[in-house]
C-alpha positions as CSV (number, residue, x, y, z in Angstrom):
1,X,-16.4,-2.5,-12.5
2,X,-15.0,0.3,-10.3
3,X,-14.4,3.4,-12.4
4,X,-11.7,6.0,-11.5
5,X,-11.1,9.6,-11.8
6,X,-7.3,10.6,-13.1
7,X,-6.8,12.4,-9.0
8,X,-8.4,8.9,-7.4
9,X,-5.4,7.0,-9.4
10,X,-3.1,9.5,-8.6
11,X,-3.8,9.1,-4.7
12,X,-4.6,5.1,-4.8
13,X,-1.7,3.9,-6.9
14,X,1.2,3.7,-4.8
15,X,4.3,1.8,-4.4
16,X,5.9,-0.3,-1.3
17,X,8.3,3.4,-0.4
18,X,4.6,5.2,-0.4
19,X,3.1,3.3,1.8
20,X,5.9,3.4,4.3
21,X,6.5,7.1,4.3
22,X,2.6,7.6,4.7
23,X,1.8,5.3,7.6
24,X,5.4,5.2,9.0
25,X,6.4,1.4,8.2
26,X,9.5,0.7,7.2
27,X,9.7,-0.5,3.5
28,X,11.8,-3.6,4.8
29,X,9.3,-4.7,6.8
30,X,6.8,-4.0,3.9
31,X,9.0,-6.4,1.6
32,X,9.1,-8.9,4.2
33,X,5.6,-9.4,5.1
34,X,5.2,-8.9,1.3
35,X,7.0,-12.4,0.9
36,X,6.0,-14.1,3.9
37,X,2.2,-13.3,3.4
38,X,2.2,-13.5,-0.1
39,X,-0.7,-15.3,0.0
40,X,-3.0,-13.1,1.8
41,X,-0.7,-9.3,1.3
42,X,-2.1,-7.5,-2.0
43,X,-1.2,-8.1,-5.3
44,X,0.4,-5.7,-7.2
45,X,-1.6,-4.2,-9.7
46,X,1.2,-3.3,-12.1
47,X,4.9,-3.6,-12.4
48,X,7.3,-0.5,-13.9
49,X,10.8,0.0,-14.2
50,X,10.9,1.9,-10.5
51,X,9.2,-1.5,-9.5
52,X,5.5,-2.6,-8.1
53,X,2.6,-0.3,-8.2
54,X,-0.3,-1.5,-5.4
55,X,-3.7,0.5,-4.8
56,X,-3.4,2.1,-1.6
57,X,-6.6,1.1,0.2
58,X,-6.0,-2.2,-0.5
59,X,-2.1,-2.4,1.1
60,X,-3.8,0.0,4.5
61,X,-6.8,-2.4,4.4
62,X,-4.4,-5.5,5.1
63,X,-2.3,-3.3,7.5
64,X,-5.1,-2.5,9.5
65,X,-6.9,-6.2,9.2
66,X,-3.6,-7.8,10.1
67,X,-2.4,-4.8,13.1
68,X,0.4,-3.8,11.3
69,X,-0.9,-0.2,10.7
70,X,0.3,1.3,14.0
71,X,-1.4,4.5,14.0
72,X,-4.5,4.3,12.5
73,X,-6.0,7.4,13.2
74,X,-2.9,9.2,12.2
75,X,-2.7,7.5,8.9
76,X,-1.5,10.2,6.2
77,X,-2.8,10.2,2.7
78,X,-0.7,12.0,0.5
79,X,-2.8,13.9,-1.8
């Protein structure tokens, strides 16, 4: 079982907006590869109000594995 510092949450929970503003995709094209690769794009973690929470290494694993993370080296983590 992975255990997690409160600052590790508060940099690897994320939601579908986060990721795009940090690796500059556009949250449409998150949803949509969200629903058309359901079976392969994470799963998200938790559900709230503002609306699905992912872990961020996860979401920029499958970016990267799939070559939808455009800029790899340039990839922002917001801390």
């Amino acid at each position: 079982m992975t255990t997690y510092t409160r600052a590790d949450l508060a940099r690897e929970l994320v939601t579908l907006g986060d990721i795009a503003r940090s690796y500059w995709v556009p949250v449409d094209n998150l949803n949509k590869w969200r629903e058309r690769y359901a079976h392969t794009f994470p799963c998200p973690v938790a559900t709230t109000a503002g609306g699905a929470v992912y872990i961020r290494s996860e979401v920029e694993e499958w970016l990267r594995q799939t070559g939808r993370l455009q800029h790899p080296q340039d990839a922002q983590h917001d801390q």
